[in-house]
MIMAR-679841 format. One record per residue (C-alpha): residue number from 1; x, y, z; residue in one letter. Coordinates in steps of 0.001 Angstrom, whole numbers. Each point is the difference from the previous one (the first is absolute). Layout:
% residues N
nr/u/v/w/rest
NUM/X/Y/Z/A .
...
END
This chain:
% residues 610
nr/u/v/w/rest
1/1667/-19970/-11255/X .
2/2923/-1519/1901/X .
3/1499/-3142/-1890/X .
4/577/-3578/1528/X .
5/3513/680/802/X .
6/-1393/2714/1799/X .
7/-2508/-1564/2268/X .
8/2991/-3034/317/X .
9/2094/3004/1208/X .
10/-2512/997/2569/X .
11/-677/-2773/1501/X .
12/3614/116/1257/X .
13/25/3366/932/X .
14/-3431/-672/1558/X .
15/1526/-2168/3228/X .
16/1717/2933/940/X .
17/-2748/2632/182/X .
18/-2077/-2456/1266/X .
19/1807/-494/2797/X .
20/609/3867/574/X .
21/-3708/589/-363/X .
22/-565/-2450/2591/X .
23/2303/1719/2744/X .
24/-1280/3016/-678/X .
25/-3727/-902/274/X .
26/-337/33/3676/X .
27/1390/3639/308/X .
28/-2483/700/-2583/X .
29/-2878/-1245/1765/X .
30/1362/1645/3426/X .
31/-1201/3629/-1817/X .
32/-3599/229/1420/X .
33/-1275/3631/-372/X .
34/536/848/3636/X .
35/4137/-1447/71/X .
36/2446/2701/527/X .
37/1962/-864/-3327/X .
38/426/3432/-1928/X .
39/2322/1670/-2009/X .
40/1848/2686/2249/X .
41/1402/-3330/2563/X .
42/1843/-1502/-3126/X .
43/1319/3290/-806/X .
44/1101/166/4062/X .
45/1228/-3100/-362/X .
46/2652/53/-3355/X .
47/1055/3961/1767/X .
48/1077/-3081/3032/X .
49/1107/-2546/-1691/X .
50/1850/1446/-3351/X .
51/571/3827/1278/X .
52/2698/742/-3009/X .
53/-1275/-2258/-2767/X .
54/-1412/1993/-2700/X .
55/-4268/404/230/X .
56/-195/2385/-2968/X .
57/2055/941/-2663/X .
58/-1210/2710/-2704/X .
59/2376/2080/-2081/X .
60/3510/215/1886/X .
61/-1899/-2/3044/X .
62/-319/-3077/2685/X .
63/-2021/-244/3009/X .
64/1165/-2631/2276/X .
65/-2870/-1871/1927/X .
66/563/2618/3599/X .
67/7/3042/-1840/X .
68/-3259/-1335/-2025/X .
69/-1525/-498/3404/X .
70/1393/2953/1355/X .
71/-1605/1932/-3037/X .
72/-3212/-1673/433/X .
73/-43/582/4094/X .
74/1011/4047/-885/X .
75/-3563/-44/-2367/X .
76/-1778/-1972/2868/X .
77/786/2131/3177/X .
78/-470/3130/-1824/X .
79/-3149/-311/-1090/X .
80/-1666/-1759/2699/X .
81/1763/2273/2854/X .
82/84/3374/-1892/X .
83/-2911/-680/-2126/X .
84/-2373/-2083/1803/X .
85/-893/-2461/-2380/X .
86/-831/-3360/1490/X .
87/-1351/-3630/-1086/X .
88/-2365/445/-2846/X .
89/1048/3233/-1477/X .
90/526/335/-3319/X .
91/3100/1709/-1605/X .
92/-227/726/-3774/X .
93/3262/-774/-1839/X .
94/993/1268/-3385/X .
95/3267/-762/-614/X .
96/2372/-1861/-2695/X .
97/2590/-2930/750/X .
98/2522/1076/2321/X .
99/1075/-841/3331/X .
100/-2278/2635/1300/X .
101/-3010/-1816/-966/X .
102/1028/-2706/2161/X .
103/766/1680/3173/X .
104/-3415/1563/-628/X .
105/-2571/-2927/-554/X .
106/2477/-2471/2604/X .
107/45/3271/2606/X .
108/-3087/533/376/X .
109/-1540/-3984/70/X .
110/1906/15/3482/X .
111/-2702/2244/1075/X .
112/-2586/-1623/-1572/X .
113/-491/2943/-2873/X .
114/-1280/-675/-3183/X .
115/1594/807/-3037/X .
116/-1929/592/-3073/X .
117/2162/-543/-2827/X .
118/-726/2132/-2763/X .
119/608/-557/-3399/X .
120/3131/2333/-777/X .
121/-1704/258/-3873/X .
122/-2900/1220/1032/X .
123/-1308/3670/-1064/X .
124/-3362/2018/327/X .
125/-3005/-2271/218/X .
126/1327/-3248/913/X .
127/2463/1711/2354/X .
128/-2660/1403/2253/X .
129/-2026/-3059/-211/X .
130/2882/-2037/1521/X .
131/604/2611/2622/X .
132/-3813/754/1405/X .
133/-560/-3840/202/X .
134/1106/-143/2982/X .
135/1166/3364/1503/X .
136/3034/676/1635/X .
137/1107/1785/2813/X .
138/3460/749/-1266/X .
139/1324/202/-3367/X .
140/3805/-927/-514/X .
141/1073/1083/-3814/X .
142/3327/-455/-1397/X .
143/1100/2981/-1660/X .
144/445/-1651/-3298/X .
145/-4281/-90/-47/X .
146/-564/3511/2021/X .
147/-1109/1339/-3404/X .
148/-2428/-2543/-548/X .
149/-1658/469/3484/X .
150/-219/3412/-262/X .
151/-1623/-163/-3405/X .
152/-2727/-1600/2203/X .
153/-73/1645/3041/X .
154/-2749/1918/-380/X .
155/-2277/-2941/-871/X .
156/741/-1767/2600/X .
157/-1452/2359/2755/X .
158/1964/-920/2941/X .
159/-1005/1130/3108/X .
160/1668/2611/2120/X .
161/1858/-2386/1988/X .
162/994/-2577/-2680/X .
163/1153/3041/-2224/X .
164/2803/480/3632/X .
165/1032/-3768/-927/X .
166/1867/467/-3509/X .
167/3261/-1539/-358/X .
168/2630/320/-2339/X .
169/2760/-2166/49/X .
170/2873/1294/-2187/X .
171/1929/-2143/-3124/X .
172/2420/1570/-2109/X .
173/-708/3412/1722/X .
174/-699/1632/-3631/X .
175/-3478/604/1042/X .
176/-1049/2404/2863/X .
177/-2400/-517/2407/X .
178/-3266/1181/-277/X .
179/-2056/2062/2253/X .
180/-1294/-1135/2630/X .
181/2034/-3161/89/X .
182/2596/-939/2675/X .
183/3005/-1441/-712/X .
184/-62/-3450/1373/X .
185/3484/-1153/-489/X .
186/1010/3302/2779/X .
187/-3044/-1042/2463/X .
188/1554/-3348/370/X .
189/3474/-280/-531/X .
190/889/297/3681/X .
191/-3152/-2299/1016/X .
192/411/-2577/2498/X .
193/788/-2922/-1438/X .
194/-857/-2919/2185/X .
195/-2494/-2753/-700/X .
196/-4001/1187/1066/X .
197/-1499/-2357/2412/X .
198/-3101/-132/-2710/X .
199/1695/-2249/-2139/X .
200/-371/-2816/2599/X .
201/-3847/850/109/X .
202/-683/-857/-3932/X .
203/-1953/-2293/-1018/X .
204/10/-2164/-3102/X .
205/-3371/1446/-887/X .
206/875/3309/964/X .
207/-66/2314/-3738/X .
208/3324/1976/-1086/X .
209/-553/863/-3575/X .
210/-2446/458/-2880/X .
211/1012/-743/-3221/X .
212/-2410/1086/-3100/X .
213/-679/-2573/-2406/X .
214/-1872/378/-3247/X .
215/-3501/859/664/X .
216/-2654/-1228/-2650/X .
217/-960/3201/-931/X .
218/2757/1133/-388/X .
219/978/2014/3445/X .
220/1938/-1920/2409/X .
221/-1308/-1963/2849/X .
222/2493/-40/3505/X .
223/841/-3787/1339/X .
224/712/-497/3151/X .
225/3648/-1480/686/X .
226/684/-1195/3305/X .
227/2630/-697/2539/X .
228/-755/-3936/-490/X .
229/-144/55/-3583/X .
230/3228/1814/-585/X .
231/1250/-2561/3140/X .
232/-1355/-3143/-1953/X .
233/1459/1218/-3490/X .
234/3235/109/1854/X .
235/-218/-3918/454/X .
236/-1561/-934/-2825/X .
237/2255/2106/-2661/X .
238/3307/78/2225/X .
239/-452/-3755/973/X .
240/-2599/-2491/-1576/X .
241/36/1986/-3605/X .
242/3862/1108/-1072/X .
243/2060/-1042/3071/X .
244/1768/3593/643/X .
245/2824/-49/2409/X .
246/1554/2781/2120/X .
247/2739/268/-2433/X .
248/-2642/701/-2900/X .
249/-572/3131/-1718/X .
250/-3645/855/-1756/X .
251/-32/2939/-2243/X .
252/-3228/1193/455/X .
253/-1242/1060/-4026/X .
254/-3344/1431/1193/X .
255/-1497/2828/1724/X .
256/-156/14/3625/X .
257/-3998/1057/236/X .
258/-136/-3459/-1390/X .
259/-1033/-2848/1332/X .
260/2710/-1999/-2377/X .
261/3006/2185/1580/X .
262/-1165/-633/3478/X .
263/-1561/-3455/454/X .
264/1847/-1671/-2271/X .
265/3192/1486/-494/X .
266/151/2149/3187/X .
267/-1626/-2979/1678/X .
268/2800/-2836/-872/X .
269/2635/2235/920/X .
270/-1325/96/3741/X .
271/44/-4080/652/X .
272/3735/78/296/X .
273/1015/3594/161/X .
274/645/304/-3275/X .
275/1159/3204/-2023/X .
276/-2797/1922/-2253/X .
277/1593/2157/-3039/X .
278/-2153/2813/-1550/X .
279/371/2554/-2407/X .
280/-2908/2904/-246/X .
281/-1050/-1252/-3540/X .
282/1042/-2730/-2150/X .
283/2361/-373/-2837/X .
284/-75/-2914/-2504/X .
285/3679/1745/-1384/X .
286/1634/-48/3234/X .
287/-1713/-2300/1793/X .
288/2913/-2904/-458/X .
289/2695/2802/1280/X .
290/-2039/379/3154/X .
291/-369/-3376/335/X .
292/3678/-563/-97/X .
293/1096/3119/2207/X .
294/-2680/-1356/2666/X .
295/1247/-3331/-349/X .
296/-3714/-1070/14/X .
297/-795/-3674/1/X .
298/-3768/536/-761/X .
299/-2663/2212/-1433/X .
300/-3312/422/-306/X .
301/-2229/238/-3119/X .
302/-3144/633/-2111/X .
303/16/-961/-3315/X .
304/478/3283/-973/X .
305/3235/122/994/X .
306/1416/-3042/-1022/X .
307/-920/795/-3122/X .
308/1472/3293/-177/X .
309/3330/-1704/1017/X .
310/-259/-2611/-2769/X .
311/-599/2958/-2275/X .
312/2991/1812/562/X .
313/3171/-541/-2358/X .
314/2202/-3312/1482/X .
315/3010/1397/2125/X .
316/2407/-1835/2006/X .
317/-1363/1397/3189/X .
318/-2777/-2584/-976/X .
319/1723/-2841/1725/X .
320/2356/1779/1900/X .
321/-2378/458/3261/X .
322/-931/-2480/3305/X .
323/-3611/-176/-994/X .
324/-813/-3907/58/X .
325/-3351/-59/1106/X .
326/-3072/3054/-235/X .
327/-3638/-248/1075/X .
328/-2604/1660/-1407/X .
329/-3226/-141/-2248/X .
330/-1390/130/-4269/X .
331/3521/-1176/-1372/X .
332/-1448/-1421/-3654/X .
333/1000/-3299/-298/X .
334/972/775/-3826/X .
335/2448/1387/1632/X .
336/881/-1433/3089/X .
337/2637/-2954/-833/X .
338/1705/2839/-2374/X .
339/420/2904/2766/X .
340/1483/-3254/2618/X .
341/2551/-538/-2897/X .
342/758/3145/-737/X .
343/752/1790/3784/X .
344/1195/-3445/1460/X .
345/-2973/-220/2262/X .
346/-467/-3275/1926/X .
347/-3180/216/1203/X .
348/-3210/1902/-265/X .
349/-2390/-13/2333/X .
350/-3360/1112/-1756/X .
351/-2606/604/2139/X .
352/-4232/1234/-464/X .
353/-1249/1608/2716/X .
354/-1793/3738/1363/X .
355/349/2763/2486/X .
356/-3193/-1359/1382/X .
357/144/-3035/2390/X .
358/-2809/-2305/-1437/X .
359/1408/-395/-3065/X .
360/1785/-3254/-1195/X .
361/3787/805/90/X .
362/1725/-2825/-2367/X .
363/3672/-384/297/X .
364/2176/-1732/-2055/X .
365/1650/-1532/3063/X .
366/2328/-2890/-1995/X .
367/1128/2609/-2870/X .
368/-1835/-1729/-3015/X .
369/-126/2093/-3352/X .
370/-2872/1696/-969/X .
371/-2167/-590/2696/X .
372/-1486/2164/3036/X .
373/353/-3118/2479/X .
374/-2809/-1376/2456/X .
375/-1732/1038/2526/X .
376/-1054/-1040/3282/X .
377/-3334/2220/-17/X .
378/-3118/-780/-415/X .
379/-1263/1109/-3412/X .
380/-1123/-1000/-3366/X .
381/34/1003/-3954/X .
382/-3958/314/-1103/X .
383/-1107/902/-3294/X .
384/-146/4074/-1199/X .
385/-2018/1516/-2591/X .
386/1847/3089/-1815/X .
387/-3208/1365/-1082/X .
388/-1633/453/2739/X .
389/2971/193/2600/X .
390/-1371/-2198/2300/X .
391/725/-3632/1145/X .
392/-2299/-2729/-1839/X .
393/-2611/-1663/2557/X .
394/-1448/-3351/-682/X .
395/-4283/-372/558/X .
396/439/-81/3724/X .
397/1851/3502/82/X .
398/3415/-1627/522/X .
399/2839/884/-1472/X .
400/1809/-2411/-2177/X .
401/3586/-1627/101/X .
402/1938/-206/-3060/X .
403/1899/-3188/-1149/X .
404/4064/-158/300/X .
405/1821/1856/-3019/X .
406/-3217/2320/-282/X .
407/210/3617/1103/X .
408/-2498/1449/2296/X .
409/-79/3033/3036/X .
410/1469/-1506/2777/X .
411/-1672/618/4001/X .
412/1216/-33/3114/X .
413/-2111/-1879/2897/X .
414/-306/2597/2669/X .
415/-156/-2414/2947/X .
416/853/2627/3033/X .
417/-3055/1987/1919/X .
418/1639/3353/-597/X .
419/-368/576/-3786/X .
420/1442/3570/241/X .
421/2319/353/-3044/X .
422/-131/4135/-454/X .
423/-649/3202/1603/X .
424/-2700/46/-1593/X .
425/-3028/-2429/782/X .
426/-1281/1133/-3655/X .
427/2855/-1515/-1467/X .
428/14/-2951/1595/X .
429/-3390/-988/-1121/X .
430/1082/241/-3699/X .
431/2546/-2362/182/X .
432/-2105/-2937/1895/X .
433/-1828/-2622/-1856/X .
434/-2722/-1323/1956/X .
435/-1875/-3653/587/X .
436/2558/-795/-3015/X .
437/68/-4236/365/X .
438/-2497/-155/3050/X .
439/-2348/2512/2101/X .
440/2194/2221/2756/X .
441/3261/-584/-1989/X .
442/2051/3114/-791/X .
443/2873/163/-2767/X .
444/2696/2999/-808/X .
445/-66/931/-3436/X .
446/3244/301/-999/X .
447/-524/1948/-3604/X .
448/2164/-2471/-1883/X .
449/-145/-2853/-2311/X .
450/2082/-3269/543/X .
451/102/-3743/-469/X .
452/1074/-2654/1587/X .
453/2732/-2274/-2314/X .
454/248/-3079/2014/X .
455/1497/-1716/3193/X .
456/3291/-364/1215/X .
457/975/-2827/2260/X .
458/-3906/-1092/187/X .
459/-3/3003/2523/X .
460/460/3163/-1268/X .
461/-2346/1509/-2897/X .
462/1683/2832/-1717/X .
463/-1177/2773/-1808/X .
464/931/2208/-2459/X .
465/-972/3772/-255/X .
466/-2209/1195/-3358/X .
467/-1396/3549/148/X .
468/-2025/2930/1990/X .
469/-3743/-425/-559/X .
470/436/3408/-1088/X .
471/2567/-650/-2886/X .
472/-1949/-2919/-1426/X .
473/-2789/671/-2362/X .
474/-2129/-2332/-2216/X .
475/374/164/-3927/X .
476/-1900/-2265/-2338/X .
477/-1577/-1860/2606/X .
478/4032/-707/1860/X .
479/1554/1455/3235/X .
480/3326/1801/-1498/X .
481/2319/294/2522/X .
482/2342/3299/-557/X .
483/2276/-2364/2177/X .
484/802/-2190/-2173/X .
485/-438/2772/-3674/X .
486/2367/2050/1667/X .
487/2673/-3209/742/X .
488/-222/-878/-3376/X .
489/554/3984/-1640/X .
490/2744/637/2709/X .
491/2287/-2806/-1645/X .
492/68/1455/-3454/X .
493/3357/1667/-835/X .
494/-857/3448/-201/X .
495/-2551/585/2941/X .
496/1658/1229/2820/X .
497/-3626/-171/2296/X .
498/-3632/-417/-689/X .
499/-3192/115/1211/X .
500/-2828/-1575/-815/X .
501/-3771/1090/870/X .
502/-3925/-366/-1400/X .
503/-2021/2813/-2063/X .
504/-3263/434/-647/X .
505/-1228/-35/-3729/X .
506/-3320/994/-1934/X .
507/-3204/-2110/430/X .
508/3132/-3230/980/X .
509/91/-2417/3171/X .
510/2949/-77/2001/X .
511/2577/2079/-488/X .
512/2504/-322/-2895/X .
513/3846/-75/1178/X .
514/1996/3102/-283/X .
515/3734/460/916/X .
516/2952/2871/731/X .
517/2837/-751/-1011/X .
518/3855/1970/918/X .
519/1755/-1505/-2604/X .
520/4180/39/695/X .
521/335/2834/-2174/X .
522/-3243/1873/1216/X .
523/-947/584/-3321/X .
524/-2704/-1939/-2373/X .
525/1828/1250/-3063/X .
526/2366/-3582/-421/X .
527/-1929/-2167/1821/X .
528/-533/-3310/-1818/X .
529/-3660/-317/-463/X .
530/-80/-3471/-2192/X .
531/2553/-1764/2504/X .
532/-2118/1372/2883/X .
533/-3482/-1164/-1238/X .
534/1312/-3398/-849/X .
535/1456/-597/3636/X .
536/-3597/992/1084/X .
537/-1739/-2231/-2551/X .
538/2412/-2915/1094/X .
539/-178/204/4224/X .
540/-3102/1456/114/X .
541/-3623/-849/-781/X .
542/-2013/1896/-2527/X .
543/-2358/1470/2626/X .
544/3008/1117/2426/X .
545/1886/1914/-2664/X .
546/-375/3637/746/X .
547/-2204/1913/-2662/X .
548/1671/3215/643/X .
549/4055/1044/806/X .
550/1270/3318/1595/X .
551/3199/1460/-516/X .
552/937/1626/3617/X .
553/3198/1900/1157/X .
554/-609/-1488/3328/X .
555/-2410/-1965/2039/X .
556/-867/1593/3382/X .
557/698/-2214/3855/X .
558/-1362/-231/3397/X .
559/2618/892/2832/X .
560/470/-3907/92/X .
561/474/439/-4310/X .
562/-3049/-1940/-898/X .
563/-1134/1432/-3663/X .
564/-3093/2239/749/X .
565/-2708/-1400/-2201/X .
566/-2707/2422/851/X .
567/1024/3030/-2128/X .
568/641/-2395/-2998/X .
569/-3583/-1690/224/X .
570/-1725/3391/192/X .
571/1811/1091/-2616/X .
572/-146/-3002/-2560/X .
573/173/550/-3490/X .
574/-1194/3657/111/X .
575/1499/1752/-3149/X .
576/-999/3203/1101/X .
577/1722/46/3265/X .
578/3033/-1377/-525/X .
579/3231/1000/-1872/X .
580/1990/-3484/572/X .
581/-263/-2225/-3573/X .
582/-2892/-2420/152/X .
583/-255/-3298/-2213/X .
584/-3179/-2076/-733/X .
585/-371/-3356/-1136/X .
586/-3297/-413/-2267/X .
587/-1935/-2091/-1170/X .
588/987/-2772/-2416/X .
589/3848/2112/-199/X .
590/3006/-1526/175/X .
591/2164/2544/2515/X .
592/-658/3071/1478/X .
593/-1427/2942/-1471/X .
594/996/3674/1195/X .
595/-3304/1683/1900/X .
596/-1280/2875/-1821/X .
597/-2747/2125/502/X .
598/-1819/-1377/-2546/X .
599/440/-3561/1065/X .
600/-755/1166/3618/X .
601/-3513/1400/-722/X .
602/-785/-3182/-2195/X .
603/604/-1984/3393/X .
604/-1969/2650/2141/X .
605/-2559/-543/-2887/X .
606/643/-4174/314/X .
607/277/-354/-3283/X .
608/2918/-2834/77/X .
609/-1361/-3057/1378/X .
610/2451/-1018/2649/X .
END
């Protein structure tokens, strides 16, 4: 929670982005869903106005801000003059971070084409999914991912004339192209590469990419990001949020099918003309050397990473870098004030927000510790059962707000006619909450638990993050927040990550608290069991200590290195299926036991009273 000297901080800082978020506010407002403000005329414009200041950098490579347009005008002509495609169309894109990616999804918005991002981790199942939701009419691979489309190929069932649109756009050439593919890069080198009168004719509302977010059952769902969203991000991160500059350059961390590469990081880079840095996956061990060769001044972040970076051994690149101020989302605040110390970063600008529009995006605006900022959104924190899943209503069927310093699932008022969120009108239904305070009223459900920790200048209240719905589970009659088990195990000396879940046990309620563990080693066999329980039995309460440990070699991420919590759940405790070393904390014991077979079957049988 931030401190006084904090808030006193603030409130200095505060006249200053007040007075920027008051300039900006009337462009704001000026992007109604029928303006003309999109992303290919701020492109058009930078190619004007800074033709040899750097757009991209990746590797030894730089794009200056004309040959990014150029690049994105060759993709443009090409395939709406040689290919047809026109406003609506949808392009499939499966590619990794590189400048090629860019030219791509930037390209073809100047015709009004729709990009659907796919999700370069994706395999079998969940990569078909993502590609029949909405079906494309060409299909641009990189050639680092030809094998992975191929390995599909067949399930997709592509028509006769989509099976003429396969692209492959060549990397490191150490891959050759597959049959029937062309070879993009040769179809458009020699394109024409003036600006298309379309990009005058886009609208704010006008659609240029999907991105897939996590789906609740556990397939993805495709949001809908559009030219106005992207344009608005550009103001509110690049101007009212961290205050980029044309000088500034943003090292985008993230994957580029995300929405946290492109309207955040992407996004703030386009206010001013700033400079975006990528690299096609990140590295926590050379991140600080890219940094410096970049000369970066920002970056962006998920918790994840930051806490890979504080993981790695101290170095002197550690300080030796530009980075003063980053924006980004899920920093812990155990950690927060030491990671500033540590990399000499000035300011942080936290934020809490979603792909999808309605929800509440909180922003940490005047660079307060530990805190996800205000918002100006409608919205409100009501009161969540764990048991059932649901949202408590009161007698009249209304849902219930919760008092300040309590955590609850937080909703978004949907206020606007159009309540379209995804592709898919399926989807959307499943993540409204309706006649929630009064009859008509509609509410996003945002899937996360927060609370609000008190008011800053008698204007602001702030609110700090607490867990998924999904990762909190009810033990003992308390909500256990793997949020706040897994900032507590992550601190002792020999855990190098953790995460922290809920299994099912034997004629129990709830779910008892289970953790993996990759100890710095990655080995259970000197791991300090008596300093570890202690630690446990000091921060935590009885109920939120976990009743089982596991002893893994790794712990598997999303593209955007989120642990993947699924696998573990299903798995649990499940001697029988798994090799890695599994712990259990009984009954009445004083430390951890190892799991054994015939312990295992004694708990299958429920004879330990948990």
């Amino acid at each position: 929670m931030p401190s006084r000297g904090d808030y006193i901080k603030g409130w200095f800082f505060s006249r200053h982005v007040i007075k920027r978020m008051q300039s900006v506010a009337e462009e704001v407002l000026a992007i109604t869903p029928e303006s003309y403000k999109n992303v290919p005329i701020l492109i058009e414009k930078y190619a004007k106005d800074y033709p040899n200041d750097a757009a991209i950098l990746f590797e030894d490579k730089m794009y200056t801000h004309k040959e990014y347009n150029e690049w994105c005008n060759r993709f443009a002509n090409y395939f709406q003059n040689k290919v047809g495609l026109k406003k609506g169309d949808i392009a499939v894109v499966f590619m990794t971070n590189r400048p090629e990616i860019m030219f791509t999804i930037y390209g073809l918005s100047k015709i009004g084409v729709v990009s659907s991002l796919i999700n370069t981790k994706q395999r079998s199942n969940p990569l078909v999914y993502s590609i029949n939701i909405d079906p494309g009419k060409v299909f641009i691979i990189g050639e680092e991912l030809t094998e992975a489309f191929e390995e599909v190929r067949e399930e997709l069932k592509l028509s006769e004339e989509q099976s003429k649109h396969l692209y492959f756009v060549p990397d490191t050439e150490e891959i050759q192209k597959p049959d029937g593919f062309q070879n993009l890069s040769n179809l458009i080198k020699n394109e024409d590469t003036t600006n298309p009168p379309t990009s005058k004719t886009l609208q704010a509302k006008d659609p240029y990419a999907y991105i897939f977010t996590s789906g609740t059952t556990g397939l993805p769902k495709a949001a809908v990001i559009t030219h106005g969203h992207t344009y608005g991000s550009s103001i509110y991160w690049g101007d009212t949020v961290v205050g980029f500059e044309h000088k500034d350059v943003i090292y985008v961390t993230t994957p580029l099918f995300h929405s946290h590469a492109i309207n955040v990081a992407y996004a703030a880079s386009l206010r001013h003309g700033s400079t975006i840095a990528i690299r096609r996956k990140f590295s926590a061990s050379k991140f600080w050397d890219d940094a410096i060769k970049f000369k970066a001044t920002s970056f962006n972040y998920i918790g994840e990473i930051c806490r890979y970076l504080y993981n790695q051994p101290e170095k002197p690149t550690d300080r030796k870098h530009y980075i003063k101020k980053i924006v980004g989302n899920g920093l812990r605040n155990e950690m927060w004030r030491d990671f500033k110390k540590r990399f000499g970063i000035k300011q942080i600008f936290e934020f809490y927000g979603a792909t999808e529009r309605f929800a509440p995006n909180f922003a940490n605006r005047f660079n307060l510790n530990c805190t996800v900022g205000f918002t100006l959104n409608p919205y409100a924190i009501v009161k969540f059962d764990t048991d059932t899943n649901e949202p408590v209503r009161d007698e009249n069927g209304h849902m219930i707000r919760v008092k300040e310093g309590e955590a609850g699932l937080l909703i978004g008022q949907i206020i606007a006619d159009d309540v379209f969120i995804y592709t898919s009108k399926k989807a959307d239904d499943k993540k409204i909450f309706r006649n929630v305070f009064e009859e008509g009223d509609m509410y996003f459900n945002s899937g996360d638990l927060l609370k609000e920790i008190g008011h800053f200048k008698k204007i602001y209240n702030f609110a700090q993050f607490v867990d998924r719905i999904g990762d909190t589970f009810r033990w003992k009659g308390e909500n256990v927040s793997t949020e706040e088990v897994e900032a507590v195990i992550n601190k002792f000396k020999q855990i190098e990550m953790s995460c922290a879940y809920g299994v099912l046990l034997p004629d129990t309620e709830g779910r008892a608290g289970m953790v993996s563990l990759v100890t710095n080693s990655h080995s259970n066999e000197d791991f300090n069991f008596p300093d570890f329980y202690s630690m446990l039995q000091e921060k935590l309460p009885e109920y939120a200590i976990p009743k089982f440990i596991r002893f893994a070699l790794e712990l598997y991420t999303t593209a955007t290195l989120k642990i993947q919590k699924g696998g573990l759940k299903r798995e649990g405790y499940d001697i029988t299926k798994l090799t890695d070393p599994l712990y259990v904390l009984l009954p009445n014991d004083s430390g951890y036991t190892l799991l054994t077979e015939e312990i295992y079957t004694q708990i299958l049988n429920a004879s330990y009273n948990f």
